[in-house]
ZAZADREN-503833 format. One line per 8 residues: number of its first residue (from 0); their letters; for each residue x, y, z of C-alpha. Coordinates in nm, 4 decimals. Layout:
NUM> a> X Y Z  ...;
REM end
This chain:
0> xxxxxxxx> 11.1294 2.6463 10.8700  11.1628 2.9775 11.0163  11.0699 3.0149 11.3698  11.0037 3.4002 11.5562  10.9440 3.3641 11.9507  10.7912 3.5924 12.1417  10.8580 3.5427 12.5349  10.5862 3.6714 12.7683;
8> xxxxxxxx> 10.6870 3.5458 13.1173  10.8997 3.6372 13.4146  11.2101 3.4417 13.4123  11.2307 3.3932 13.7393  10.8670 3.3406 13.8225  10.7749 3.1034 13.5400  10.9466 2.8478 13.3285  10.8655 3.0568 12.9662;
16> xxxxxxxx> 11.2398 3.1740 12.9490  11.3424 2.8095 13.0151  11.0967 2.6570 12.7411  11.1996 2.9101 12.4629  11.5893 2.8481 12.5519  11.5265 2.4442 12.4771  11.3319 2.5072 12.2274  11.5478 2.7299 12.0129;
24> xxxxxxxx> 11.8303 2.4297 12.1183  11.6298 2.2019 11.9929  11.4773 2.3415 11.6447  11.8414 2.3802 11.5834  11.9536 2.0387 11.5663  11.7296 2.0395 11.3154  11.9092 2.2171 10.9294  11.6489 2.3344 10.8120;
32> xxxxxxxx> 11.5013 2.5363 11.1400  11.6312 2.8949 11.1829  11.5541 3.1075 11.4427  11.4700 3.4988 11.3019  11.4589 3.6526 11.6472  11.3245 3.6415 12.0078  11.1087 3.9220 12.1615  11.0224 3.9184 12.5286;
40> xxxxxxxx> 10.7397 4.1545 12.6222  10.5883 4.2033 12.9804  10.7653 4.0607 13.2530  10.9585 3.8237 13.0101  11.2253 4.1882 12.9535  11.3789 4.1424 13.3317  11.5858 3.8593 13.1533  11.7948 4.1594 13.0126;
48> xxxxxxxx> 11.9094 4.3462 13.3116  12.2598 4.3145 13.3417  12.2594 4.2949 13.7361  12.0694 4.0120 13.7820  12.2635 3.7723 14.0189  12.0959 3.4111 13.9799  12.1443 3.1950 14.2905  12.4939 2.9858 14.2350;
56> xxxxxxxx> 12.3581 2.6474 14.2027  12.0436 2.7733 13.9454  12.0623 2.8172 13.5953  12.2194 3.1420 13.4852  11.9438 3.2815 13.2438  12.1040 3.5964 13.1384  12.3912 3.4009 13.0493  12.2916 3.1180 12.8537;
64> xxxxxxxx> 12.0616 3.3487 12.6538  12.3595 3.5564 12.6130  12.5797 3.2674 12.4869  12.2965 3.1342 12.2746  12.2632 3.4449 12.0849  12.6219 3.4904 12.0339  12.7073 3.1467 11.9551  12.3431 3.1426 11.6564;
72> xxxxxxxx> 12.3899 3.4977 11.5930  12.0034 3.5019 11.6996  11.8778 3.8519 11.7622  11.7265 3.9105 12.1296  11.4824 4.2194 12.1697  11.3646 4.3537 12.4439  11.0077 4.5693 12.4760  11.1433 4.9141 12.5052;
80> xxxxxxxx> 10.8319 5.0231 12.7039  10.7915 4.7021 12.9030  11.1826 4.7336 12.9657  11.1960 5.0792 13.1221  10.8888 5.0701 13.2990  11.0731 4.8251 13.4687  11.4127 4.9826 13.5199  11.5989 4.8398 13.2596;
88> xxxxxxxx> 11.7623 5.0682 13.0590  11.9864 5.1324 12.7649  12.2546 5.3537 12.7769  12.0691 5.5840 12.5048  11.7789 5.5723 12.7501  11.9600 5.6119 13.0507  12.1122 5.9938 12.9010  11.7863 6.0183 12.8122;
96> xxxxxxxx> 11.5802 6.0057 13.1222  11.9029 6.1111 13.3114  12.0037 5.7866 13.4904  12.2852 5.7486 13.6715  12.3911 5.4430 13.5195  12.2581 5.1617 13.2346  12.1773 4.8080 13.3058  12.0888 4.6567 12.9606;
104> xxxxxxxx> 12.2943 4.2990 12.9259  12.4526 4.2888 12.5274  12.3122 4.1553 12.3188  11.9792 4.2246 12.3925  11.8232 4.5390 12.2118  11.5586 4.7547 12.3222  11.3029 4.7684 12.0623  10.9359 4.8817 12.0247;
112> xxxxxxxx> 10.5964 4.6423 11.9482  10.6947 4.7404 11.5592  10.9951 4.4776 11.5452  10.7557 4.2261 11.6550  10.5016 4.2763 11.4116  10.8065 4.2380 11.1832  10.8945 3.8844 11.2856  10.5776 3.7858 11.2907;
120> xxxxxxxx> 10.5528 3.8892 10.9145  10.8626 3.8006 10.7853  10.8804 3.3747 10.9592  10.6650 3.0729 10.9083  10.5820 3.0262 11.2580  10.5454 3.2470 11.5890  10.5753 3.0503 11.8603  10.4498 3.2313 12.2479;
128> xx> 10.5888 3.1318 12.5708  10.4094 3.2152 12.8009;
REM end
């Protein structure tokens, strides 16, 4: 089974980024699950800025997402608009809107509302977290 998520809320206001990381930990103790790619949208981007600094005895988000992806080789994509509207930039974006400095975390990717329509095509199941 192939499984597409698309992340919707604030990772430090709700628990969506903490329900899509045990899920994806969980499908894959499965062999048959594989996970195509994760999109967050709305608030769900701030997950991918770089500068976050998590309070020492919480969960480190940005990290375990980061390991996650690296460890699965599962794609992470971040709302381009949704991103920079909220300061969280590439370095590509950061030339171009003339930004001192870039504050996307690797390996998330900004991408636009077309790579999500393209997960949700190409896997059995999109599952929201909201």
């Amino acid at each position: 089974m192939q499984y597409a998520l698309l992340v919707t809320g604030d990772p430090y206001q709700s628990k969506a980024c903490h329900s899509a990381l045990r899920f994806i930990k969980s499908a894959l103790e499965h062999p048959t699950a594989q996970i195509t790619g994760v999109f967050f949208y709305q608030d769900a981007v701030q997950i991918g800025n770089l500068l976050t600094q998590p309070p020492r005895d919480e969960i480190n988000l940005l990290a375990a997402w980061q390991n996650l992806s690296e460890e699965h080789e599962i794609p992470l994509y971040l709302c381009i608009a949704a991103a920079v509207r909220r300061g969280i930039l590439s370095e590509g974006e950061a030339a171009r809107y003339e930004a001192a400095q870039f504050n996307l975390a690797p390996p998330f990717q900004l991408e636009g509302l077309g790579t999500l329509v393209e997960l949700m095509n190409s896997t059995s199941k999109v599952i929201q977290f909201r």
